[in-house]
N, C-alpha and C positions, 0 to 999 in steps of 0.2 A: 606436145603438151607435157609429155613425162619425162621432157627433158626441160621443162620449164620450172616445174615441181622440184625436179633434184637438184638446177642450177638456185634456188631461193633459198632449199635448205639447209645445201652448203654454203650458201650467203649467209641465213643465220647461224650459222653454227659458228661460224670465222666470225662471226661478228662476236657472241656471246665468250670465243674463248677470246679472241682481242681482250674486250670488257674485264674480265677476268685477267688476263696478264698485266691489263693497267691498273688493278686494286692490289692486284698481288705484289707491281711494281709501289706504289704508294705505301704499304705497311712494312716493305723493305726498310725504305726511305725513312718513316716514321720511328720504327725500329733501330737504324742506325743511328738516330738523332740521339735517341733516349743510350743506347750503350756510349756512344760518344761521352756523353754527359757521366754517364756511370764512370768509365773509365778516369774522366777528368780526378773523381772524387777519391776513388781509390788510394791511393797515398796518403791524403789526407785521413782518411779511415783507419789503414794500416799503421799510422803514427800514434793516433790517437788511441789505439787500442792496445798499441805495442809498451807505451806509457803506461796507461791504464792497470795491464799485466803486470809492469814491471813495480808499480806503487803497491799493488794487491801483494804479492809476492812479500815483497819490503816488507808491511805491516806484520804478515804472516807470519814472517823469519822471525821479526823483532819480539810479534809478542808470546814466540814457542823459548825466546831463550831462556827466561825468568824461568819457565815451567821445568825445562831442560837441567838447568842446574840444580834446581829443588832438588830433582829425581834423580842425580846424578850424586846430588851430598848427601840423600836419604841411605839411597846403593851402597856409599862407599863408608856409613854409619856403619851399617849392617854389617858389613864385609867386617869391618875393624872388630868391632865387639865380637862376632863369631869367632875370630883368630884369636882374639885376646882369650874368650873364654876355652875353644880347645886348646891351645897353649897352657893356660890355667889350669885344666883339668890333666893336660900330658904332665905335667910335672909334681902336681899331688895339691896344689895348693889351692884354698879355697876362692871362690869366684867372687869377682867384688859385688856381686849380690847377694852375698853370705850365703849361700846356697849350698 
């Protein structure tokens, strides 16, 4: 009898991990479908985004030059009239701001 007991519920036990190895096997499966599919996509992804970058970037570039050179002709204002006027002042003669 308590060898009838143990042989049923190692019967259900192999049954239930069976059960179990077949769902486990099915979400594998499932699983591999869907990265399949992922995979397929990826290039396309990578293209479109690698575009994407490189348009953003572009604009970025284009509309910092305008600003770039303001601040580069403002700088090299500055520069020029300071020389001019310590030059003006090294030599004794008054500043062209009558100063």
């Amino acid at each position: 009898m308590v060898g009838a007991f143990t042989g049923a519920g190692v019967g259900l036990v192999l049954d239930v991990l069976e059960r179990g190895a077949q769902k486990v096997a099915a979400v594998g499966e499932a699983v591999e479908d869907v990265v399949e599919e992922a995979v397929q996509h990826v290039p396309q992804v990578v293209t479109r985004a690698g575009k994407g970058v490189s348009e953003t970037v572009s604009k970025v570039h284009d509309a910092d030059i305008p600003e770039q050179l303001k601040e580069a002709a403002n700088a090299t204002k500055r520069k020029v009239s300071k020389v001019a006027a310590d030059g003006n002042e090294a030599i004794g003669s008054p500043r062209p701001d009558g100063l």
